[in-house]
VOBAVO-777252 format. One record per residue: chain; residue in three letters; y, z, x of N, C-alpha, C, CB in turn. Coordinates in Angstrom, 1 decimal. Glycine has a CB too. Example, Ala and Ser with C-alpha at 12.3 -4.5 7.8 and 13.67 -1.06 7.14 Angstrom:
% residues 2
NODE  cadena  residuo     n.y     n.z     n.x    ca.y    ca.z    ca.x     c.y     c.z     c.x    cb.y    cb.z    cb.x
NODE       A      Ala    -5.7     7.8    13.2    -4.5     7.8    12.3    -3.3     7.8    13.2    -4.5     9.0    11.3
NODE       A      Ser    -2.2     7.1    12.8    -1.1     7.1    13.7     0.0     7.9    12.9    -0.6     5.7    14.1
This chain:
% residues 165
NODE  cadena  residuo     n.y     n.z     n.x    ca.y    ca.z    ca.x     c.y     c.z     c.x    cb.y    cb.z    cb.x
NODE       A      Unk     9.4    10.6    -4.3    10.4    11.6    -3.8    11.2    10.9    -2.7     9.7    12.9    -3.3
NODE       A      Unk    12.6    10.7    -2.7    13.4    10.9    -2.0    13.8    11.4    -0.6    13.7    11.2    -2.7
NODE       A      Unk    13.3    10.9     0.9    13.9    12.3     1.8    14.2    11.6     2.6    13.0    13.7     2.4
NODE       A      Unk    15.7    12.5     2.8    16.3    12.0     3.7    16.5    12.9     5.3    17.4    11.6     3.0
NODE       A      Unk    16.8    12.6     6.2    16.4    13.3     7.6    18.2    13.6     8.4    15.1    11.8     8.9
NODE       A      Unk    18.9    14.3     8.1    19.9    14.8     8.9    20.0    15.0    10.2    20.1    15.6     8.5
NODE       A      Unk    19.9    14.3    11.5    19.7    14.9    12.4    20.6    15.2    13.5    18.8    14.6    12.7
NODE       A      Unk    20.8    16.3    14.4    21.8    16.6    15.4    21.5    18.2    15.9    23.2    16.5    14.7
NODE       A      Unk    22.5    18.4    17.0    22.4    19.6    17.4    22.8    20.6    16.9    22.7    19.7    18.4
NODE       A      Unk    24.0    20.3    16.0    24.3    21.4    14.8    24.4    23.0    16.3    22.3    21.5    13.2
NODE       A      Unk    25.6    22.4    17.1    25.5    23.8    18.1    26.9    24.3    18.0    25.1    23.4    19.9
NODE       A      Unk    27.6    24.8    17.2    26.8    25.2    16.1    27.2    24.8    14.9    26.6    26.3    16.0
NODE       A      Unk    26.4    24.6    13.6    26.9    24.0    12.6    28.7    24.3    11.5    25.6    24.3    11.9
NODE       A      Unk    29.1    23.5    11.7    30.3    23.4    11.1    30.6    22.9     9.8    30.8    22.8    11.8
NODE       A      Unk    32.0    23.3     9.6    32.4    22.6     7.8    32.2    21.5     8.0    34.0    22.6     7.1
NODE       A      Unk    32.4    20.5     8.6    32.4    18.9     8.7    30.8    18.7     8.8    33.4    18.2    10.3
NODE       A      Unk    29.5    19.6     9.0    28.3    19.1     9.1    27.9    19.8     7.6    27.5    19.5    10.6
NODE       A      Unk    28.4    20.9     6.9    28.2    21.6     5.5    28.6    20.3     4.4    29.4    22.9     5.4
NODE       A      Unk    29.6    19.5     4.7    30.2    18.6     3.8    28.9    17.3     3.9    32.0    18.1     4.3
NODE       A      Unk    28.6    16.9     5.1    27.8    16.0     4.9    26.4    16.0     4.1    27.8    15.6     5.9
NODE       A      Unk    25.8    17.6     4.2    25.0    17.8     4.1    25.0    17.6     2.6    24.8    18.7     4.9
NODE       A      Unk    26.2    18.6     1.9    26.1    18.4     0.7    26.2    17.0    -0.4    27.0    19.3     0.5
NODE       A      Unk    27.2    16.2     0.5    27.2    14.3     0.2    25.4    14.0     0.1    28.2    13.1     2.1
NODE       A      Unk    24.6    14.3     1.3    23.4    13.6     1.6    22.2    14.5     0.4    23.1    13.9     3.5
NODE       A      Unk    22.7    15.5    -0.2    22.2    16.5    -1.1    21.7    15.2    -2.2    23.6    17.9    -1.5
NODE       A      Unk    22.7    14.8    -2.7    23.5    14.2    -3.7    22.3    12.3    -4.0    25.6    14.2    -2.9
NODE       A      Unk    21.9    12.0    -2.9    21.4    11.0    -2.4    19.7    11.3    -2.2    22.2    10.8    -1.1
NODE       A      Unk    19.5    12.3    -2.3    17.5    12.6    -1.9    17.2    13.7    -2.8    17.0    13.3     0.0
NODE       A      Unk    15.9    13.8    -2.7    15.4    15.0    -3.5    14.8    16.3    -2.3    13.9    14.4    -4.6
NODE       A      Unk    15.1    15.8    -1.3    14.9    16.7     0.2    15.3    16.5     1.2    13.9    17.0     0.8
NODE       A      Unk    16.1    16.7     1.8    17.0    16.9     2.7    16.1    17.4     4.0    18.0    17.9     2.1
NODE       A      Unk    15.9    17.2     4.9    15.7    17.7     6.4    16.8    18.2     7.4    15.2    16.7     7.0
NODE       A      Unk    16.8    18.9     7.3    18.1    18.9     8.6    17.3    18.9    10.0    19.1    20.5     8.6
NODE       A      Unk    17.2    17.5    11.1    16.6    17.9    11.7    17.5    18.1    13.0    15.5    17.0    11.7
NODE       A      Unk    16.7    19.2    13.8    17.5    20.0    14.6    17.2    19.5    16.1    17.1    21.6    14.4
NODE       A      Unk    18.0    18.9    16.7    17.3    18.0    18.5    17.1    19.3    19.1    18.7    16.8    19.8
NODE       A      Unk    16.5    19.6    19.5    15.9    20.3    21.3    16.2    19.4    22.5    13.9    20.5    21.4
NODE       A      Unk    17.9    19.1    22.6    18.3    18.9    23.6    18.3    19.7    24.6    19.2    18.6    23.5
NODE       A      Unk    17.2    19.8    25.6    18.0    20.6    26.6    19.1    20.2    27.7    17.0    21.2    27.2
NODE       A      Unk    18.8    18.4    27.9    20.4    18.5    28.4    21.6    18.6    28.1    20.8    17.8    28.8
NODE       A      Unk    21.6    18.7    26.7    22.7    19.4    26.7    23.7    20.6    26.8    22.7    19.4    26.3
NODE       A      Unk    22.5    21.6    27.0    22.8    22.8    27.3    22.8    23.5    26.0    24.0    22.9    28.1
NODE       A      Unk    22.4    23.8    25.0    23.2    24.5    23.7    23.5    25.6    24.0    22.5    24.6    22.4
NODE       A      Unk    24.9    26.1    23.4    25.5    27.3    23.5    24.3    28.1    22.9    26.8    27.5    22.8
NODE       A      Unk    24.2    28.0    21.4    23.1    28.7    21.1    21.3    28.4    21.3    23.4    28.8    19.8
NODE       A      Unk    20.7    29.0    21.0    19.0    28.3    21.2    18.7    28.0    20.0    17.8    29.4    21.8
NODE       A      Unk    17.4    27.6    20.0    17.1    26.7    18.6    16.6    27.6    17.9    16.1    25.5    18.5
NODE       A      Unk    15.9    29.2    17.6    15.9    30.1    16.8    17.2    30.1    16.0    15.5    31.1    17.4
NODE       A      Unk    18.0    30.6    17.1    19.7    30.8    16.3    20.0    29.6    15.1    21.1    30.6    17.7
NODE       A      Unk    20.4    28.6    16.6    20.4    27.5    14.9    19.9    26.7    13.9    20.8    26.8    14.9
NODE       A      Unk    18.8    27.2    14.1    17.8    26.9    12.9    18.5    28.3    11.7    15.5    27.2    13.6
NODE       A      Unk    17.9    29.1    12.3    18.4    30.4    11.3    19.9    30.2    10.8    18.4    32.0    12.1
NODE       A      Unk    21.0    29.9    11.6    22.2    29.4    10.7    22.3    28.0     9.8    23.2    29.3    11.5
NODE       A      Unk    21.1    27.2     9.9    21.2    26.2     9.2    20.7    26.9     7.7    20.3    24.9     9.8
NODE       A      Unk    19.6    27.7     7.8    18.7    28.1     7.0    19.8    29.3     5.9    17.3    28.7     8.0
NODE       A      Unk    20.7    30.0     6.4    21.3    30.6     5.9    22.8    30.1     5.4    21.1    31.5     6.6
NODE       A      Unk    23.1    28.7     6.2    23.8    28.0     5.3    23.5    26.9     4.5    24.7    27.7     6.0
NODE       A      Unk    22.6    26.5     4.3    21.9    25.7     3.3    21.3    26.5     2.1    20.7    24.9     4.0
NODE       A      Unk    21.0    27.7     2.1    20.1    28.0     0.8    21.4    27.9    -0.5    19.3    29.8     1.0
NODE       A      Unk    21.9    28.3    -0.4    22.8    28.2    -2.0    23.4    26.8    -1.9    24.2    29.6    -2.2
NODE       A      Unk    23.7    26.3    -0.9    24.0    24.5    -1.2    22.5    24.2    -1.8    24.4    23.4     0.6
NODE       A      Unk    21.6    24.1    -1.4    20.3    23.6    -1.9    20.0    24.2    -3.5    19.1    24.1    -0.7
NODE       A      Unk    20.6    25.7    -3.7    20.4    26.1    -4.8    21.6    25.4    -5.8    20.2    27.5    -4.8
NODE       A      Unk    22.6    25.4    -5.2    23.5    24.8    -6.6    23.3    23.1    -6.5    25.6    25.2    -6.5
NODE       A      Unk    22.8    22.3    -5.6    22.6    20.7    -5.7    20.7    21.0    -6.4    22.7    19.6    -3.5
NODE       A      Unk    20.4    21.8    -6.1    18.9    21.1    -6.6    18.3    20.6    -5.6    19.0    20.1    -7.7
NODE       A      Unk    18.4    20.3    -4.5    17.8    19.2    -3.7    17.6    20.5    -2.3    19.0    17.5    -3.6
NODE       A      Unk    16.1    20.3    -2.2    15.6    21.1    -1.5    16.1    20.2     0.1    13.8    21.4    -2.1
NODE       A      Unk    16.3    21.6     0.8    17.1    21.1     2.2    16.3    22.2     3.2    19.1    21.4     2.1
NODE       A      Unk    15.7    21.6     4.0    14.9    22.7     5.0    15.0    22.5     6.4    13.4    22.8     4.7
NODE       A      Unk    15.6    23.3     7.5    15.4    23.1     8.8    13.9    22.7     9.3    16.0    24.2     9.4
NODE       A      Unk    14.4    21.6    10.5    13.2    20.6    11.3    13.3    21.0    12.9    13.5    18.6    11.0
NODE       A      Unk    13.3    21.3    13.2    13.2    20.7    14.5    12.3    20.2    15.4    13.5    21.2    15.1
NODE       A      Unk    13.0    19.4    16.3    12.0    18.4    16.7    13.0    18.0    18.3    11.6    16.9    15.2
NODE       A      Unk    11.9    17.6    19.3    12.4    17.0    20.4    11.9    15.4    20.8    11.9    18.0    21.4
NODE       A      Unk    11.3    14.7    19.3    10.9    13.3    19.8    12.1    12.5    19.8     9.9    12.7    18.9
NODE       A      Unk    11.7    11.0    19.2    12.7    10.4    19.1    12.9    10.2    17.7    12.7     9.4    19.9
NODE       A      Unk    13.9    10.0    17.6    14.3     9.9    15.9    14.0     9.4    14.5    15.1     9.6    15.7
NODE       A      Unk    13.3     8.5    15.3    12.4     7.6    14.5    10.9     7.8    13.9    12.3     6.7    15.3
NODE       A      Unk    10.4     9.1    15.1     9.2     9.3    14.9     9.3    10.4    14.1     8.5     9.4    16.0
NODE       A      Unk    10.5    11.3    14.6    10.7    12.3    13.5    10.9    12.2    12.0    11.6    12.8    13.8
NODE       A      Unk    11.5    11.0    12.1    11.7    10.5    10.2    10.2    10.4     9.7    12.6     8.4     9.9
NODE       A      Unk     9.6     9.5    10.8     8.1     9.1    10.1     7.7    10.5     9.9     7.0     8.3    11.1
NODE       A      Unk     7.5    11.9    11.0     7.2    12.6    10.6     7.1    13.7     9.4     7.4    12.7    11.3
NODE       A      Unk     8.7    13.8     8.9     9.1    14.3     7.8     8.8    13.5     6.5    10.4    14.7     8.1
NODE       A      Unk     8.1    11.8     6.6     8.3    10.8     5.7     9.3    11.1     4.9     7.2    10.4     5.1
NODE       A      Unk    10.7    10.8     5.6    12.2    10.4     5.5    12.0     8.8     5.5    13.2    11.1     6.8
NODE       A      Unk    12.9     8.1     4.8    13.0     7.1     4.1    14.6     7.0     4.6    12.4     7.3     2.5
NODE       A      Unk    15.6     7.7     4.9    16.9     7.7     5.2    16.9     8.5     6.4    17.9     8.2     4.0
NODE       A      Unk    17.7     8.1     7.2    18.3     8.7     8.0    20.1     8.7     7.7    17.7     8.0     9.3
NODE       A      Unk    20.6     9.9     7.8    21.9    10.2     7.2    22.6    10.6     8.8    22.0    11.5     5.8
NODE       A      Unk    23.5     9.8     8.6    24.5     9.9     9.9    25.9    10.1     9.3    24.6     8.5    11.1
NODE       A      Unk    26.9    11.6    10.1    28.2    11.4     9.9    29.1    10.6    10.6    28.6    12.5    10.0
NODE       A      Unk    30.0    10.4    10.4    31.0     9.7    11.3    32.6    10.1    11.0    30.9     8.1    10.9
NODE       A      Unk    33.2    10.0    12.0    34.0    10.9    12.5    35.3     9.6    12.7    33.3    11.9    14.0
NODE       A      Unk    35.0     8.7    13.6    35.8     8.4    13.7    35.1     6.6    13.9    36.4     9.3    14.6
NODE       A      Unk    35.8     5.9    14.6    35.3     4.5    15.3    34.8     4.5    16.3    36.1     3.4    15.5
NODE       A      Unk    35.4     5.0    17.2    33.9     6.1    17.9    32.9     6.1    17.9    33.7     7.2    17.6
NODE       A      Unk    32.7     6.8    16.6    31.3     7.1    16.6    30.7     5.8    16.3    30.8     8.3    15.5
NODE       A      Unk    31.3     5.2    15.5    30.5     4.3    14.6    30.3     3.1    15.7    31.4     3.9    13.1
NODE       A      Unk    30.5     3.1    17.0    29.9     2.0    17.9    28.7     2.7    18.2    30.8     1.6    19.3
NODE       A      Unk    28.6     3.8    18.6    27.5     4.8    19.4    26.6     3.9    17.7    28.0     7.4    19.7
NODE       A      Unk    26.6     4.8    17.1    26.0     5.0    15.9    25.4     3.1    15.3    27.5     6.0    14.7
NODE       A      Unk    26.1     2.1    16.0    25.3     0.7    15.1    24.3     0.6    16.2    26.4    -0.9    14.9
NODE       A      Unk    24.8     1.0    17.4    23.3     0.7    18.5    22.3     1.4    18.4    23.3     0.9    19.9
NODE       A      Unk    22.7     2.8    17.7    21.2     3.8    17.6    20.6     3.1    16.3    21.5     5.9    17.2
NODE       A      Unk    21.6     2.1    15.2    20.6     2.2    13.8    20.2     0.6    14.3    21.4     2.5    11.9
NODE       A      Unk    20.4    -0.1    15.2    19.7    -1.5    15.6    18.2    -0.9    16.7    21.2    -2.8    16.7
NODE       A      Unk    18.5     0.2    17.2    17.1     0.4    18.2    16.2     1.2    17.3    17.3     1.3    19.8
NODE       A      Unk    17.0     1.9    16.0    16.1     2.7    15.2    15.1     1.2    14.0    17.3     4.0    14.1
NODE       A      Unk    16.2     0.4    13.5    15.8    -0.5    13.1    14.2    -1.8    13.8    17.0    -0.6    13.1
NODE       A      Unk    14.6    -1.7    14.9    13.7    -2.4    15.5    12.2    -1.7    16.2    14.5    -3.0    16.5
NODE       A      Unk    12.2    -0.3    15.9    11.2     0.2    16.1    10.8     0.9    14.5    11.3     1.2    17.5
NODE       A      Unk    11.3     1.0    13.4    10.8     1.3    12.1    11.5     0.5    11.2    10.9     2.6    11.7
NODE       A      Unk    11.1    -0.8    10.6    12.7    -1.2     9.8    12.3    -0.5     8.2    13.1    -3.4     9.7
NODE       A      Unk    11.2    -0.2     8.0    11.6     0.7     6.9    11.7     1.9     6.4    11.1     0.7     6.3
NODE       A      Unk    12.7     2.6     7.8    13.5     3.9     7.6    15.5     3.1     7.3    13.2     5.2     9.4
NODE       A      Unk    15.6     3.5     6.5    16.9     3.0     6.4    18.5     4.1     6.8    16.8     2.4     4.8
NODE       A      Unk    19.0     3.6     7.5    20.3     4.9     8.0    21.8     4.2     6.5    21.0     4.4    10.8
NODE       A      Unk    22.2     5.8     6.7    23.0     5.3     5.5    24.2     6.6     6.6    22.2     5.5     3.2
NODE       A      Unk    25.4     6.0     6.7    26.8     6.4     6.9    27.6     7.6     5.9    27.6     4.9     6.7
NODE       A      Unk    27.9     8.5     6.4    28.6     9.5     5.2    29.7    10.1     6.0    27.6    10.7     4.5
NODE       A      Unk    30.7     9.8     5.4    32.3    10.4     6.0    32.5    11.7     5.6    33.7     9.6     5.5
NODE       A      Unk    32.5    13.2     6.3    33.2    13.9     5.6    34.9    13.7     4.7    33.0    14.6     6.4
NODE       A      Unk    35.0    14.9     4.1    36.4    14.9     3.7    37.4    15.0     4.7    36.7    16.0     2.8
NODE       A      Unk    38.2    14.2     4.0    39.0    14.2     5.6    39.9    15.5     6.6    40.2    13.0     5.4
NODE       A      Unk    39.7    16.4     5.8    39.8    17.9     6.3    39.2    17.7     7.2    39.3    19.2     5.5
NODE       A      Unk    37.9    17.7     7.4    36.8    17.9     8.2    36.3    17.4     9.3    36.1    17.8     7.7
NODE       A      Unk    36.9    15.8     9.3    36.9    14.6     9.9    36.8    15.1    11.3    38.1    13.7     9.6
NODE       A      Unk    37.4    15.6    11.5    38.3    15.8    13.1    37.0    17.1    13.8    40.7    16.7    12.9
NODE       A      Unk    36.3    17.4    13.4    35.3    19.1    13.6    34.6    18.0    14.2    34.3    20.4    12.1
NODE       A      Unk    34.2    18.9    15.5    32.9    18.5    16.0    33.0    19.8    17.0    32.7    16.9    16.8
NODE       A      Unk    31.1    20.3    17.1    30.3    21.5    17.3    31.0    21.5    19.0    28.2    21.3    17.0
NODE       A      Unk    31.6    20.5    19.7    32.0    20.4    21.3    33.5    21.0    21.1    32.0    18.5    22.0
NODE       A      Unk    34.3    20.6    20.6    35.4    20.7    20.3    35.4    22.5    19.9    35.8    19.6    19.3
NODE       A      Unk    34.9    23.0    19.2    35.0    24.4    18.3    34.6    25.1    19.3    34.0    24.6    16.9
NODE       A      Unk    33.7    25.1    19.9    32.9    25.6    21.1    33.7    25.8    22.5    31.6    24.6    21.3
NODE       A      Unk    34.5    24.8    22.5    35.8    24.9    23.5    36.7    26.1    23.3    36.7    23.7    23.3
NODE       A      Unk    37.5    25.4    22.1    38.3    26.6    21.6    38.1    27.6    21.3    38.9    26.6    20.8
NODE       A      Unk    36.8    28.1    20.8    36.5    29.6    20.6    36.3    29.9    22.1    35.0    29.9    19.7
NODE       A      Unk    35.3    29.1    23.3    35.2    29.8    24.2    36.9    30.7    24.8    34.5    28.7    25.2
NODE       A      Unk    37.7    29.4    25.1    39.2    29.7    25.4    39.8    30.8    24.4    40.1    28.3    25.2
NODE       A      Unk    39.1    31.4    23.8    39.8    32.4    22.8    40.6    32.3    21.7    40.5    33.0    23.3
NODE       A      Unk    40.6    30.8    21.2    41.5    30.4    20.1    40.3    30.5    18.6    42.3    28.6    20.6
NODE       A      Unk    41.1    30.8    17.6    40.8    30.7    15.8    40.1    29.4    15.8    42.5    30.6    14.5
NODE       A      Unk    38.5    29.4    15.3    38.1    28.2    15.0    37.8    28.5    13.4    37.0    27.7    16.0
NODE       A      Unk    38.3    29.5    13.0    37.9    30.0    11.5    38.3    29.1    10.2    38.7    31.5    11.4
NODE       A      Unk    38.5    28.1    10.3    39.2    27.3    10.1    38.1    25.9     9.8    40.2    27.3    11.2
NODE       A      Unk    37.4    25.9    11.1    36.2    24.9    11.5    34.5    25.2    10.6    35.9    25.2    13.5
NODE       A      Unk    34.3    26.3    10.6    33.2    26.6    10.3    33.3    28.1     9.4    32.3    26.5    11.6
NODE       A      Unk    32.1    28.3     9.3    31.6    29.3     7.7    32.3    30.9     8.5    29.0    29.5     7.1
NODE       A      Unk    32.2    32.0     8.0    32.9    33.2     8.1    31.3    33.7     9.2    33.6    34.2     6.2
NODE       A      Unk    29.9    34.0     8.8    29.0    33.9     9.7    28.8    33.1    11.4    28.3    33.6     8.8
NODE       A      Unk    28.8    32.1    11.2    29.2    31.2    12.3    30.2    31.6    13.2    29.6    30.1    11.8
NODE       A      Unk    31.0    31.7    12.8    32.0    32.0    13.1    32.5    33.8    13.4    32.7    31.2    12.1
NODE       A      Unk    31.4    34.3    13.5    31.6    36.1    13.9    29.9    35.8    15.3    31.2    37.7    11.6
NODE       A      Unk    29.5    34.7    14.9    28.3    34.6    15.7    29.2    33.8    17.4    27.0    33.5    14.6
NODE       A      Unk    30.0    33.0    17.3    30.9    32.2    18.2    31.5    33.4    18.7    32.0    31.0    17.5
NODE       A      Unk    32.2    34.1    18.0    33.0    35.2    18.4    32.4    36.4    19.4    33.4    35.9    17.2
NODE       A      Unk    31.2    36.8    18.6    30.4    37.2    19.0    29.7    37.4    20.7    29.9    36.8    18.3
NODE       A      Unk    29.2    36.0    21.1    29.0    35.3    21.6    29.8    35.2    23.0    29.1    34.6    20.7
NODE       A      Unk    31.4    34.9    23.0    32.0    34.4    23.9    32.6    36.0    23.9    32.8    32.9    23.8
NODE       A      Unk    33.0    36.8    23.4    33.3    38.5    23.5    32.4    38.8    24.6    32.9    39.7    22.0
NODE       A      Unk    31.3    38.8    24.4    29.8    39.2    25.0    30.1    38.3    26.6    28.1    38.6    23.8
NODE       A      Unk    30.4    37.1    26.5    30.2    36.2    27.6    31.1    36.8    28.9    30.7    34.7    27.2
């Protein structure tokens, strides 16, 4: 069996993290989405929340791909988490060139502490390219349409959210 390990803060999960997911669908027979317990980051939401929106946006992607996709979370390091889930891939999006400097140093230190987890690169569509969970989270805070960025749920939960704030 196939599994591959998705991992990020998904704070909160967007079209540009829906597209990869479904690309990485396509590639394993199980999918992980694993979820960081950053707390320096601060997450807007907590990790109940976005575990439950991963879980409720993955079930019918998982039902029309076939390829069983289940929220993880975890606060180790990424490597141990792969071992954990025995993931065989680690699936990273990329966004821009950017990322993809951040992203060769994490797969040379992931590499040198497991070399037989292998990281494999997946571009969303280029709709999507430009989404990231920092960016959406801005503009919703500021009161602007991110409806556009992420699912119609998500996106009444953001709303939700910064109304309340």
């Amino acid at each position: 069996m196939r599994i591959g390990l998705y991992p990020g803060t998904f704070d909160p999960i967007t079209l540009g993290h829906i597209d990869i997911i479904r690309r990485a669908a396509a590639l394993v027979d199980r999918l992980v989405i694993g979820v960081a317990i950053n707390r320096d980051k601060g997450p807007l939401f907590d990790l109940e929340t976005r575990v439950a929106m991963i879980e409720s946006e993955c079930r019918a992607l998982s039902e029309e791909t076939g390829t069983e996709i289940v929220a993880h979370p975890f606060e180790n390091l990424l490597i141990d988490c792969a071992q954990d889930v025995g993931a065989q891939i680690i699936v990273r999006g990329l966004r821009a060139v950017a990322d993809f400097e951040y992203e060769f140093q994490m797969v040379g230190m992931n590499r040198s502490l497991d070399d037989s987890v292998e990281t494999v690169f997946l571009m969303a569509e280029a709709r999507h390219q430009a989404i990231a969970s920092k960016l959406v989270k801005e503009i919703a805070r500021l009161g602007g349409d991110v409806s556009k960025f992420v699912t119609p749920p998500v996106h009444e939960a953001l709303v939700k959210r910064f109304d309340g704030a």
